[in-house]
KEFITI-494740 format. One record per residue (C-alpha): residue number from 1; residue in one letter; x, y, z. Coordinates in Angstrom, 1 decimal, padded with zeros to 4 digits, always signed. Layout:
BEGIN
(NUM,A,(X,Y,Z))
...
end
This chain:
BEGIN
(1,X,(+004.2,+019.3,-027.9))
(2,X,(+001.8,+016.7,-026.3))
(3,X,(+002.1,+014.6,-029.2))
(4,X,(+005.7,+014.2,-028.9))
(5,X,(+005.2,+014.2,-024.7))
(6,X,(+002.7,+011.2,-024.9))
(7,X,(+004.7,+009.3,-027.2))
(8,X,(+001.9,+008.4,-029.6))
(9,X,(+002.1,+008.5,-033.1))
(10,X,(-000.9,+010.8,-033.2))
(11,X,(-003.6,+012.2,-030.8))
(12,X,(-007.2,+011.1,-030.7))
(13,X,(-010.3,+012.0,-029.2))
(14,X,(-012.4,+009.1,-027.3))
(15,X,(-015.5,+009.9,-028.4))
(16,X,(-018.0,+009.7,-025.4))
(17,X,(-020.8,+008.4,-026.6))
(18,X,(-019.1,+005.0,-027.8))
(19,X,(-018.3,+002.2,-024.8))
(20,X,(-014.5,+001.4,-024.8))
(21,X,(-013.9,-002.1,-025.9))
(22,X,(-010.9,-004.5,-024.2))
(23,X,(-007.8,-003.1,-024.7))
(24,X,(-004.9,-005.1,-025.5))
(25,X,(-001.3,-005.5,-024.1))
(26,X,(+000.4,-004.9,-027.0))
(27,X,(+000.1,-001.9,-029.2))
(28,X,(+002.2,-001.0,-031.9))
(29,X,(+001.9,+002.9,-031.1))
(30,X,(+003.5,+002.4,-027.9))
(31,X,(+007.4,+001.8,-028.5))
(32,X,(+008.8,+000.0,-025.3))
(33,X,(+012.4,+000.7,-026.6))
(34,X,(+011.6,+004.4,-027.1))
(35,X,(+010.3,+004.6,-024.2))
(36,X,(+013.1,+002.8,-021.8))
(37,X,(+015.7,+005.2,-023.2))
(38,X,(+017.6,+006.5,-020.2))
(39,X,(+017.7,+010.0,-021.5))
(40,X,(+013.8,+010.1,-021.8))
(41,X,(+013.3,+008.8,-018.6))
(42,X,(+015.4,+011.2,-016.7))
(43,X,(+013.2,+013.7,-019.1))
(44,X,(+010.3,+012.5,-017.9))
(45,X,(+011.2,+012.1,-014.6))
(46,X,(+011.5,+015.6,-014.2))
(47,X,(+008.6,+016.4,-016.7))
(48,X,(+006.4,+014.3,-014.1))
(49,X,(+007.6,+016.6,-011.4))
(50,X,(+006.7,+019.7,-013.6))
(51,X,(+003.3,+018.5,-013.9))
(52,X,(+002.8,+018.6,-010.0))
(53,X,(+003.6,+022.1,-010.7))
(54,X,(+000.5,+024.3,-009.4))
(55,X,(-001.4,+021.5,-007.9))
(56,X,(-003.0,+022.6,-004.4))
(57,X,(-000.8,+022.7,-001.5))
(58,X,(-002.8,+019.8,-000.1))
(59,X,(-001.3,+017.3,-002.2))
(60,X,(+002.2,+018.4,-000.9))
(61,X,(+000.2,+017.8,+002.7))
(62,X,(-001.1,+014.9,+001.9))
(63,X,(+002.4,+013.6,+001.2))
(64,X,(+004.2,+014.7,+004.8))
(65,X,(+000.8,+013.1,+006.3))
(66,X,(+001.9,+009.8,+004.3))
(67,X,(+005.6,+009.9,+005.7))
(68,X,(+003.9,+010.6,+009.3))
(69,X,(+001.8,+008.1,+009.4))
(70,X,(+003.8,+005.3,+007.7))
(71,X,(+007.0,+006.4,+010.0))
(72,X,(+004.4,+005.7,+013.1))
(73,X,(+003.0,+002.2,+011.3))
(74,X,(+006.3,+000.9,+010.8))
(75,X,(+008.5,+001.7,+013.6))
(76,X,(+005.4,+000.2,+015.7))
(77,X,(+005.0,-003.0,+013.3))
(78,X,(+008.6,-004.0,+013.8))
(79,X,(+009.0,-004.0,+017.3))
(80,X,(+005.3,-004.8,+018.2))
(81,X,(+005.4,-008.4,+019.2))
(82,X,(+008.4,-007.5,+021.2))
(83,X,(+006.7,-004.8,+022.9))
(84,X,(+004.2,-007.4,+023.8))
(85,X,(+005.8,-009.6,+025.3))
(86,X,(+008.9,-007.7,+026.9))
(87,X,(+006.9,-004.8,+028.6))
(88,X,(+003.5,-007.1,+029.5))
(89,X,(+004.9,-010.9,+029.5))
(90,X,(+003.0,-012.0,+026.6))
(91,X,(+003.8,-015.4,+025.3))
(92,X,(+005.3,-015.7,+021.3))
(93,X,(+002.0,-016.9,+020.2))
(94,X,(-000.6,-014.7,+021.8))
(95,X,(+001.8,-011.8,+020.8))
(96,X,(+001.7,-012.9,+017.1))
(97,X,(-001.8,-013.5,+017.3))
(98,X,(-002.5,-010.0,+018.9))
(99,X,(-000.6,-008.6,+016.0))
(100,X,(-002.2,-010.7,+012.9))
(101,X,(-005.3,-009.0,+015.1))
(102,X,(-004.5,-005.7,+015.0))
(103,X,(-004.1,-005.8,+011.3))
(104,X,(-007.1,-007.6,+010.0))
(105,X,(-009.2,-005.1,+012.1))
(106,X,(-007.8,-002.3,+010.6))
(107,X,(-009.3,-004.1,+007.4))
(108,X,(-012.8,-005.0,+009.4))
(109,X,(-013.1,-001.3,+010.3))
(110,X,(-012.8,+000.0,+007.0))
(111,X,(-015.4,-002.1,+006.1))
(112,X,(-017.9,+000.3,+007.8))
(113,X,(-016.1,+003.5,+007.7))
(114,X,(-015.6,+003.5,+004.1))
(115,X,(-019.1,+004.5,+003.9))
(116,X,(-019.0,+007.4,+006.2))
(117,X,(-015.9,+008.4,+004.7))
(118,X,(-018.0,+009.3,+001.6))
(119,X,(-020.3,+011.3,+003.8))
(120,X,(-017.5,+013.1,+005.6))
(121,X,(-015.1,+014.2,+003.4))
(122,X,(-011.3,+013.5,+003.1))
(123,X,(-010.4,+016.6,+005.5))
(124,X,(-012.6,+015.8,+008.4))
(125,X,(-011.6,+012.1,+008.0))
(126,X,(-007.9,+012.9,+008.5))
(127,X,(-008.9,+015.0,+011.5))
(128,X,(-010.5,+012.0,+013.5))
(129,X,(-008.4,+009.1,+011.6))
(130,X,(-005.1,+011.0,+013.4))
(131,X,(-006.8,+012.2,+016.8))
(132,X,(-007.8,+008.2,+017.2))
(133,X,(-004.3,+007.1,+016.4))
(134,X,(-002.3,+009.9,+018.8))
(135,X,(-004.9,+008.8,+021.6))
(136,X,(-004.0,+005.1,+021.0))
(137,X,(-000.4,+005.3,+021.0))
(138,X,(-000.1,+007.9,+023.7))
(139,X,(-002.6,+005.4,+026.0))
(140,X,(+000.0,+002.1,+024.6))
(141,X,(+002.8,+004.4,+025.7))
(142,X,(+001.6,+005.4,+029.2))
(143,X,(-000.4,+002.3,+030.6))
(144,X,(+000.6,-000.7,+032.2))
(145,X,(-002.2,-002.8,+032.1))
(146,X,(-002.4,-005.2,+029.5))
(147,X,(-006.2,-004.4,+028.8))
(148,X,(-005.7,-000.9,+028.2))
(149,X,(-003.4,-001.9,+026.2))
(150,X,(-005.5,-004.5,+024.7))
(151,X,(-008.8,-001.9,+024.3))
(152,X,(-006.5,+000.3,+022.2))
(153,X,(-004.9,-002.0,+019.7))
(154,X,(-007.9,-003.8,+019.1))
(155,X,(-010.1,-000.6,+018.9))
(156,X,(-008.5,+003.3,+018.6))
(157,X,(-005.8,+002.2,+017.0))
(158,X,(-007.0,+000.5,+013.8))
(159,X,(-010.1,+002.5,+013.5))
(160,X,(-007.5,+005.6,+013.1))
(161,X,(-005.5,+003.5,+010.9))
(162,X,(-008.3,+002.9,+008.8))
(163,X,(-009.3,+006.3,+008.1))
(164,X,(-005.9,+007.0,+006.9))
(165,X,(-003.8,+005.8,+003.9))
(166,X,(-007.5,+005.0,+002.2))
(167,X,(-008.4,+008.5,+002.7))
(168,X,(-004.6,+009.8,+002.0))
(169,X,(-005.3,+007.8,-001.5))
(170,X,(-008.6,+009.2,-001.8))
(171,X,(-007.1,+012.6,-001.2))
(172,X,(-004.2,+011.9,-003.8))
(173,X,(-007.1,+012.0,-006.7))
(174,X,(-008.6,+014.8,-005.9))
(175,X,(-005.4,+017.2,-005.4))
(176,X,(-004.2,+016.1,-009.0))
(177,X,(-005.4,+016.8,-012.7))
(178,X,(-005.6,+013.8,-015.1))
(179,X,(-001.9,+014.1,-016.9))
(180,X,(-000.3,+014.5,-013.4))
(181,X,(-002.0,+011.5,-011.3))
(182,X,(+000.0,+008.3,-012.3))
(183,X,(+003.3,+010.4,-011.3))
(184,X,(+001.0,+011.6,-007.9))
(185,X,(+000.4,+008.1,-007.0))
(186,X,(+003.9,+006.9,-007.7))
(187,X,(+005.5,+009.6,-005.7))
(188,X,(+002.9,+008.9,-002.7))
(189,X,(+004.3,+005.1,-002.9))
(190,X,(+007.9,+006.2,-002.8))
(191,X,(+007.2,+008.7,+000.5))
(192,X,(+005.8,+005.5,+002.1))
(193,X,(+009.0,+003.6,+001.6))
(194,X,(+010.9,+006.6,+002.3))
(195,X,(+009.7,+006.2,+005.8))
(196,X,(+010.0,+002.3,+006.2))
(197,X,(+013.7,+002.7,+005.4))
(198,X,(+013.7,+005.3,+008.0))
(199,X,(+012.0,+003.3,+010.4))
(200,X,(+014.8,+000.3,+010.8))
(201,X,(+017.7,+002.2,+012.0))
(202,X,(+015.5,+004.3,+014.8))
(203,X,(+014.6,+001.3,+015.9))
(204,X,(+018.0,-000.1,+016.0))
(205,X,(+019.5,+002.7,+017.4))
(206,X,(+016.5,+002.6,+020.4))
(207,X,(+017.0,-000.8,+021.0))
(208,X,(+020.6,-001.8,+020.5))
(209,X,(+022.5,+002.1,+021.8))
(210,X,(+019.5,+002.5,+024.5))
(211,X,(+018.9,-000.2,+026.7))
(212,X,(+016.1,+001.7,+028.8))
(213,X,(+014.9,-000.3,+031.6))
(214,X,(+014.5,-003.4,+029.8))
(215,X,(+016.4,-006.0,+031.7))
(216,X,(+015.6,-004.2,+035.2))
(217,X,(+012.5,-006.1,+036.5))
(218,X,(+012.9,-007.7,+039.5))
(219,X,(+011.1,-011.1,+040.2))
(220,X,(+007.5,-009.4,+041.4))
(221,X,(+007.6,-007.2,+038.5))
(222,X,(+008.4,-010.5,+035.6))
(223,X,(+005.5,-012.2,+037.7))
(224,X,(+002.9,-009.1,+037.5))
(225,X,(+004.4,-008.9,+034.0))
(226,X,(+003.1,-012.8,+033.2))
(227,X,(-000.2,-012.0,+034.5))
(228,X,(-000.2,-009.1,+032.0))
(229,X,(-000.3,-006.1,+034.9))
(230,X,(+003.1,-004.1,+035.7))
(231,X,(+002.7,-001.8,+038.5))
(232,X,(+006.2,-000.2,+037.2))
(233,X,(+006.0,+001.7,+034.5))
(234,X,(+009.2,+002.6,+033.1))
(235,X,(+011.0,+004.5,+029.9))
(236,X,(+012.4,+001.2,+028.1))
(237,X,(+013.8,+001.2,+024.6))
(238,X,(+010.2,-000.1,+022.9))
(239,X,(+008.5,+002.7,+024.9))
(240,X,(+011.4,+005.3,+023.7))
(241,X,(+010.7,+003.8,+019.9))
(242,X,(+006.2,+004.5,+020.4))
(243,X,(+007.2,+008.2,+021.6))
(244,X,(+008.9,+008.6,+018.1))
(245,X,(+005.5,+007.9,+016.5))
(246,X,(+003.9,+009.9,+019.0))
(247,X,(+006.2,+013.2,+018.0))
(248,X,(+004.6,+012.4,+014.3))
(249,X,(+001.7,+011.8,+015.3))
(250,X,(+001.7,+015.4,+016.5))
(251,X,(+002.9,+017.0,+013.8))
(252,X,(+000.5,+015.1,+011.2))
(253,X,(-002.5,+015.9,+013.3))
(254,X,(-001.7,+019.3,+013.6))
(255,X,(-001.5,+019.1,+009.9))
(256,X,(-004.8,+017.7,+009.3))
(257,X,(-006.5,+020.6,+010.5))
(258,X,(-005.2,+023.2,+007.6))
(259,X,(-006.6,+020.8,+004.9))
(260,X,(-009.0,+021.9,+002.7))
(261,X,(-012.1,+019.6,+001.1))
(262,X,(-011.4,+020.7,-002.1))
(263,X,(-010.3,+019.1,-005.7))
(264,X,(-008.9,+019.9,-008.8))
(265,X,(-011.5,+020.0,-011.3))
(266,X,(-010.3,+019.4,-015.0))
(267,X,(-013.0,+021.0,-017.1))
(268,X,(-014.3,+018.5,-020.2))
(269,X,(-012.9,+020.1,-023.4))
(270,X,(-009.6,+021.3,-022.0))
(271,X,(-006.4,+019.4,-022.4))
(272,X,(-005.8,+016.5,-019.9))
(273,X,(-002.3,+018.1,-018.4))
(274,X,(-003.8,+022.1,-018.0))
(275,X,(-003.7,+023.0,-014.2))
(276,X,(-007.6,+023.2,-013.7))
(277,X,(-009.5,+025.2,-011.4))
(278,X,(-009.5,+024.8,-007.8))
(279,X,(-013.1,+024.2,-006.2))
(280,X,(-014.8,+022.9,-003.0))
(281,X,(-015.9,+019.3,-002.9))
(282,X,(-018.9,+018.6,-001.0))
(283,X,(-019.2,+015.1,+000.1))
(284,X,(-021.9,+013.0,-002.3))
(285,X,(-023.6,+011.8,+001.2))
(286,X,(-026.2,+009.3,+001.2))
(287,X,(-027.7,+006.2,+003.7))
(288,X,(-025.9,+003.3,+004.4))
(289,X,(-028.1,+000.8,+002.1))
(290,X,(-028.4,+003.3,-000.8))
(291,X,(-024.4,+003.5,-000.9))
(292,X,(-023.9,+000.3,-001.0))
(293,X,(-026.8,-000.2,-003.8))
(294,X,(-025.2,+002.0,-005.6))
(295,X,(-021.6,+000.5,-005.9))
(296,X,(-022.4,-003.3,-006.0))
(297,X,(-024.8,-002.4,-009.5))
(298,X,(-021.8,-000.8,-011.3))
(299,X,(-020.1,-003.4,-013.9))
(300,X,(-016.9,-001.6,-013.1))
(301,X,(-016.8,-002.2,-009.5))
(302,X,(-017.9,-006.0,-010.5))
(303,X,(-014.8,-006.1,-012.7))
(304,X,(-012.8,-004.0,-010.2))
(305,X,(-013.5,-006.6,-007.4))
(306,X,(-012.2,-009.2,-009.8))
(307,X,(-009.1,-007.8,-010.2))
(308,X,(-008.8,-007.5,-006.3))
(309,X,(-009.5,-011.2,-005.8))
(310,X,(-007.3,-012.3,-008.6))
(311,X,(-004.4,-010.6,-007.2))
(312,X,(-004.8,-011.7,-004.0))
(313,X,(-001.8,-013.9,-004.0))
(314,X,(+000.9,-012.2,-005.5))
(315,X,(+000.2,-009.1,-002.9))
(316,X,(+000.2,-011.8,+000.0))
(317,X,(+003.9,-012.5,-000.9))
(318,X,(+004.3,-009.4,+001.4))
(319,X,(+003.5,-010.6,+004.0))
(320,X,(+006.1,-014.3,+003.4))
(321,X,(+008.5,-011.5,+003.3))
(322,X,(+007.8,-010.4,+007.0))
(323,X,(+006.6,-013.5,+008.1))
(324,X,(+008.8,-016.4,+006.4))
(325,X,(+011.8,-015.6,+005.2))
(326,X,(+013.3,-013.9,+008.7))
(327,X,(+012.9,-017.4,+010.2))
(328,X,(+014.1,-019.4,+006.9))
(329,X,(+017.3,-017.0,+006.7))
(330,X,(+017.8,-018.0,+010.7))
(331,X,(+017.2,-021.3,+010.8))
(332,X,(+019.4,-021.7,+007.2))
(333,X,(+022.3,-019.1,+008.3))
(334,X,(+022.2,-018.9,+011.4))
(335,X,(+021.6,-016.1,+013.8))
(336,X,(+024.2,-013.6,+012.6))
(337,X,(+022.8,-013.2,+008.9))
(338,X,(+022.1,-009.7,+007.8))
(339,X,(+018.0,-010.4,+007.4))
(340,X,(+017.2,-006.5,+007.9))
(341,X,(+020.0,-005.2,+005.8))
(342,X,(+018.6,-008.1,+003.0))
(343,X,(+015.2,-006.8,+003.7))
(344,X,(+015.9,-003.1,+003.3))
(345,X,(+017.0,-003.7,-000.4))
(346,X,(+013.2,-003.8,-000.8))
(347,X,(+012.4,+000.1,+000.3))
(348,X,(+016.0,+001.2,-001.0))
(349,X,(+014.7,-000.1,-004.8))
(350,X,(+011.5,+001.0,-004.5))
(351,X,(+012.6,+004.4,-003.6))
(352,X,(+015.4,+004.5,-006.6))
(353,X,(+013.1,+002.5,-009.0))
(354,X,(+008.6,+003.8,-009.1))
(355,X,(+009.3,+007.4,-009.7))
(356,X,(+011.5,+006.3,-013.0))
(357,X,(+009.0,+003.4,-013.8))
(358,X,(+005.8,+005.7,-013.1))
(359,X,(+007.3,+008.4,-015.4))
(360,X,(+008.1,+006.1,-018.3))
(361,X,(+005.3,+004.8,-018.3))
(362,X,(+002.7,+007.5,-017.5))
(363,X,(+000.6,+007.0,-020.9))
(364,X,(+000.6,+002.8,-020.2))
(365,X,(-003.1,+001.7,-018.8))
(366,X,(-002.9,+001.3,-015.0))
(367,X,(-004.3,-002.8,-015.3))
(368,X,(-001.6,-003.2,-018.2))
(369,X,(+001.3,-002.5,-015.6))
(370,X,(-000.7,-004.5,-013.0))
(371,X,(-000.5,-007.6,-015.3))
(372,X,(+003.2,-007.2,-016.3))
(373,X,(+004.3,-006.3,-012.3))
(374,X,(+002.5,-009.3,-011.0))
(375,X,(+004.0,-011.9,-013.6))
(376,X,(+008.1,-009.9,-012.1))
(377,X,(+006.8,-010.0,-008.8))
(378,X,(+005.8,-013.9,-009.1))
(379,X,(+009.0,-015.3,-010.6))
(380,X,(+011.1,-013.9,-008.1))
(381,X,(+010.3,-016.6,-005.6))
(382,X,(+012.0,-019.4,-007.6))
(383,X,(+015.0,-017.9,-007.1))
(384,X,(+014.4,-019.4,-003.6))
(385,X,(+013.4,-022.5,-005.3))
(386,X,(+016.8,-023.2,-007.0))
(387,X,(+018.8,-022.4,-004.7))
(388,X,(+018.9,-022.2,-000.6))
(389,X,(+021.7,-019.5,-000.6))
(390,X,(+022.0,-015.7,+000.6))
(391,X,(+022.4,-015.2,-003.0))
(392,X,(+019.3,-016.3,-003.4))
(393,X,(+017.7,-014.7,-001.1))
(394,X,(+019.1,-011.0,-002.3))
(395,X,(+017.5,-012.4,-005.8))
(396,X,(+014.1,-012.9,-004.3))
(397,X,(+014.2,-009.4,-002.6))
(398,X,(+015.9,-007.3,-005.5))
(399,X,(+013.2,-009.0,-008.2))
(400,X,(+010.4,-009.2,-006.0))
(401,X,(+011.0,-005.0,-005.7))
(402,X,(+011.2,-004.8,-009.3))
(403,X,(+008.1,-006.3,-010.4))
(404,X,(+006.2,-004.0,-006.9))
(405,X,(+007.4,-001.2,-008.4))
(406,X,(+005.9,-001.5,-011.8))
(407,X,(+002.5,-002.9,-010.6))
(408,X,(+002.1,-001.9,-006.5))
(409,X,(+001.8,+002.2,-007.2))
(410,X,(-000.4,+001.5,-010.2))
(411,X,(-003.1,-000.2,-008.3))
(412,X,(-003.9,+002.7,-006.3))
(413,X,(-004.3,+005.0,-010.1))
(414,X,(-006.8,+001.6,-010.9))
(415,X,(-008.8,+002.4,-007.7))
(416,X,(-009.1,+005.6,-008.7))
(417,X,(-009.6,+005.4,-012.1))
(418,X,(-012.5,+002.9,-011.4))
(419,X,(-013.9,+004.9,-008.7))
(420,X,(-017.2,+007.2,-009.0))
(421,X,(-016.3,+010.7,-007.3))
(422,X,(-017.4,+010.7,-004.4))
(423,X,(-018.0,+006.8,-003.5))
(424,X,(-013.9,+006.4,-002.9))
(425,X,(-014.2,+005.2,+000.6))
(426,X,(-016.9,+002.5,+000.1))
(427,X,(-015.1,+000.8,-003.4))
(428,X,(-011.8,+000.8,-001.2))
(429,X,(-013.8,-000.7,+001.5))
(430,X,(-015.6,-003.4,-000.4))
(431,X,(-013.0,-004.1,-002.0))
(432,X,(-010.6,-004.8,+001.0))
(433,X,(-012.9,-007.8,+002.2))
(434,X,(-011.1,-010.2,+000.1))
(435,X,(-007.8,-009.1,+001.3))
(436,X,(-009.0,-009.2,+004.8))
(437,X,(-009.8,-013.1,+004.5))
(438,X,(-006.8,-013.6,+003.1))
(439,X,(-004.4,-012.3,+005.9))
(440,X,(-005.5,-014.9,+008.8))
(441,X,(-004.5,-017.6,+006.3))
(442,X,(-001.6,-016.7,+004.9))
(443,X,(-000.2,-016.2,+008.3))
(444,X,(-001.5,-020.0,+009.5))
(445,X,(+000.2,-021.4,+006.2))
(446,X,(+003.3,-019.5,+006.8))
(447,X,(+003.9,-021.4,+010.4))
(448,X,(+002.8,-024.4,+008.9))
(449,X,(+005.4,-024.3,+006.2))
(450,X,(+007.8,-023.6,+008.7))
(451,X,(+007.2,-026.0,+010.7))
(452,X,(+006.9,-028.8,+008.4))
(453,X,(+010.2,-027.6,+005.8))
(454,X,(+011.9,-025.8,+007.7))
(455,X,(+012.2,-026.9,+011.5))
(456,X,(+014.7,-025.4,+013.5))
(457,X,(+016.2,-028.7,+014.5))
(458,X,(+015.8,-031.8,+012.0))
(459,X,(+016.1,-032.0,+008.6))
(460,X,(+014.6,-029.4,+006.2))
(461,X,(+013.3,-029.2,+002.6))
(462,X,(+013.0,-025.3,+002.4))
(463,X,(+013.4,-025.2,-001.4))
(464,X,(+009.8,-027.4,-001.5))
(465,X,(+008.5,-024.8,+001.1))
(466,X,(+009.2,-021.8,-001.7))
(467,X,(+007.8,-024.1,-004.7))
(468,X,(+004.6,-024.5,-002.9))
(469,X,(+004.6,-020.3,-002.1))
(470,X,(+005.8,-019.7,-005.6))
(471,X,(+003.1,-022.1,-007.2))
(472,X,(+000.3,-020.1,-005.3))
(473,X,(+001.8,-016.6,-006.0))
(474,X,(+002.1,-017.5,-009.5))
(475,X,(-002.1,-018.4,-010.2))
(476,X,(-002.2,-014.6,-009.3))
(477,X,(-001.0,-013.4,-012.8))
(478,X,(-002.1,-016.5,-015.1))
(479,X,(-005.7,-015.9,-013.7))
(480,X,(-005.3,-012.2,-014.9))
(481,X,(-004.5,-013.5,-017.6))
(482,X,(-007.0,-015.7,-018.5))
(483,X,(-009.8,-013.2,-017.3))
(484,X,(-007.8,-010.5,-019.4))
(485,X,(-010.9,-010.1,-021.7))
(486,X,(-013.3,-009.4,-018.9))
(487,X,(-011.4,-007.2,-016.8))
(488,X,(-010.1,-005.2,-019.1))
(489,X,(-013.2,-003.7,-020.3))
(490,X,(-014.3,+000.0,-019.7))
(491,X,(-017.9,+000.9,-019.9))
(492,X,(-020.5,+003.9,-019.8))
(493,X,(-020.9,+003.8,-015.6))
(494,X,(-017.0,+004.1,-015.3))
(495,X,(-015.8,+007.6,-013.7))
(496,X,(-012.5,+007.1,-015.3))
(497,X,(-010.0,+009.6,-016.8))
(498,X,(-010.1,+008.3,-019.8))
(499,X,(-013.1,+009.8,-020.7))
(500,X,(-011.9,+013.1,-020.6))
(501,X,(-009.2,+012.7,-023.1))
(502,X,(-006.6,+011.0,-021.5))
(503,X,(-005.1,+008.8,-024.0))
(504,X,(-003.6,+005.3,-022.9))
(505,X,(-000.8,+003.6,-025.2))
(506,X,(-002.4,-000.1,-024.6))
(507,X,(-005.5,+001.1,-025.8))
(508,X,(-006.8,+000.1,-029.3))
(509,X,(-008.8,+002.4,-031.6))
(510,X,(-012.3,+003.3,-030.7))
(511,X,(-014.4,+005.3,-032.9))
(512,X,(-013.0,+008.8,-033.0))
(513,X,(-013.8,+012.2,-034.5))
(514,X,(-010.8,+013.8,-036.4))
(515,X,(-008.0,+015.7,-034.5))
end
């Protein structure tokens, strides 16, 4: 029955009318060792996948549109500096500044389209989000000039990206009932690392069993190639690796076109895991200024906001995983250490590890895994810290997984759950801003680490360089901590599932009316 199913002691309903106080992290109800039983998990494993039973089939579209378009992101992302400067002669630094680019104006874009997201609906967002991103990549593919090239990466390209996993996540909510979402989001997570893994041995097999044309230019050529024109266009092994994301691309806009604007409306009186009805969504609509009134007034976005600039630094870890441990694992190793198989331990747990932790944890509050996950996620570093070792490194990945799969997933159900219907695109938006002047920095402190800790000729102090990254990713989950009391509240003006009878294990007793 749902009593057992939820693992609560007994069942309560929130009355409505009486604002929910700050929940706690501990809560007697809720037993932890109950609830890591392997034999329960595998149960609700499978009784997560039962409740995506009957959902629309755009949820199951909105997945393959997530593998599609996180295939094309990540095949791209791993050989794009390389692109840059093999096939148009850019030099190391204008390449990595291109790409640091390329991301923060996928952030910058969203800034505005979030808003006319909200007036256009998920499906017609998909439909232009994936038509911008198939004419980027086929133009990057085709051209040999470096300011076509240029005019798409810095434009097309991030203004598709941009109107894509947001509105995928967006998408995700509406596709679900209230029982089934925590599971939906998790799943969605895994698909995306599902593809990453895929992504690193297509690109090893394009660039290490087909050579292309790579090493074919004669002197004229490497000369127009300097200047950043190439008269020559030819199929070489980065080229081969875009037309893979191309072939995707294809398919996922093909795709975007049978989706629906629809959601999955769960009736107020009904029980939080019953199908619901299927109904049309029409957009909420509304001017730029009134939009944006309208968000920056609710408390919950406030508090939401807070919890994006808090975690700031534990989700910039990410990118001293792409950025800064390649070059430490070089320069300490040497040039034949297994980086990309060490870095594949991340996808391969994440895959293996969210839909177990999502399931076992369905009925814990979304922010109550977000503060545990962050805390994992932070203490992996140190492993870095004691030791400069491949052992060490393998720590730093396998823990560093652990903690993103118990808080990463989570943090989209907290967008949503804070969201209003309707406004998805702009609190994604908003809230990105912080995240966006974040990603410059972390990338000029990564070099500057490097450079100073751990040189590739002199002496090096790399264990300092990981204190100093560990001591900033750590304020991430101590500030949560201390601003536990504020940002845990829930009020009136939030659009949350909770309010419709979903009942959280970390939550303490509100008023309620008898079962």
């Amino acid at each position: 029955n749902e009593q057992e199913q939820s693992g609560l002691n007994d069942t309560i309903i929130v009355n409505e009318q009486t604002p929910m106080q700050p929940y706690t992290t501990t809560n007697s109800n809720f037993q932890w060792r109950e609830a890591l039983r392997p034999s329960l998990i595998i149960a609700k494993v499978f009784q997560g996948l039962s409740s995506l039973r009957g959902s629309p089939p755009e949820l199951w579209k909105a997945y393959i549109l997530k593998f599609l378009d996180s295939y094309s992101y990540f095949s791209l992302s791993i050989i794009f500096t390389l692109f840059l400067s093999n096939d148009f002669g850019f030099s190391d630094v204008n390449a990595g500044t291109i790409y640091g680019a390329w991301g923060a104006l996928i952030t910058i874009y969203g800034l505005v389209v979030g808003i006319v997201v909200d007036n256009l609906g998920v499906a017609k967002s998909l439909q232009i989000g994936f038509a911008l991103q198939l004419l980027a990549r086929v133009g990057m593919f085709w051209t040999t000039s470096s300011t076509v090239l240029l005019f798409h990466v810095f434009f097309t390209l991030p203004l598709g990206g941009c109107l894509g996993i947001p509105v995928l996540t967006t998408g995700i909510r509406r596709y679900t009932n209230d029982a089934a979402r925590g599971f939906a989001f998790g799943l969605f997570y895994v698909v995306m690392n599902v593809a990453a893994l895929l992504s690193g041995p297509v690109v090893d097999m394009l660039t290490i069993w087909y050579k292309g044309e790579n090493n074919n230019h004669s002197s004229e050529e490497e000369e127009n190639k300097n200047n950043g024109q190439s008269d020559v266009w030819s199929l070489t092994s980065y080229r081969a690796i875009l037309l893979t994301g191309i072939v995707a691309n294809v398919v996922a806009c093909i795709i975007t076109f049978t989706v629906r604007e629809i959601k999955v409306d769960t009736p107020v009186g009904t029980m939080p895991d019953s199908p619901g009805r299927i109904t049309t969504f029409r957009p909420a609509g509304g001017t730029f200024r009134q939009i944006v009134k309208e968000t920056c007034v609710s408390k919950s976005f406030r508090r939401f906001l807070v919890v994006c600039l808090i975690t700031l630094n534990v989700r910039m870890i990410f990118r001293h995983l792409d950025a800064t441990l390649p070059k430490y694992m070089i320069r300490e190793f040497g040039e034949d250490v297994p980086k990309g198989t060490i870095y594949s331990i991340n996808p391969a747990l994440i895959i293996i590890l969210v839909p177990i932790v999502t399931a076992a944890t369905t009925n814990v509050d979304p922010l109550v895994m977000i503060h545990y996950g962050s805390y994992v996620s932070a203490a992996s570093v140190f492993f870095l810290v004691i030791s400069t070792s491949i052992w060490s490194c393998i720590s730093f990945v396998t823990v560093l997984s652990i903690g993103e799969a118990i808080w990463s997933p989570r943090l989209y159900d907290y967008t949503m759950s804070v969201c209003k219907e309707g406004r998805e695109g702009t609190y994604m938006a908003l809230s990105s801003a912080p995240l966006f002047l974040a990603k410059l920095p972390v990338g000029f402190l990564s070099g500057v680490l490097l450079q100073k800790y751990c040189p590739i000729e002199g002496e090096r102090h790399s264990q300092q360089m990981w204190l100093i990254i560990g001591l900033l990713t750590a304020a991430s989950p101590v500030m949560l901590t201390m601003m536990w009391n504020y940002v845990s509240q829930r009020g009136d003006d939030e659009d949350s599932s909770r309010h419709r009878g979903v009942v959280y294990s970390e939550l303490p007793r509100p008023k309620i009316n008898a079962v």
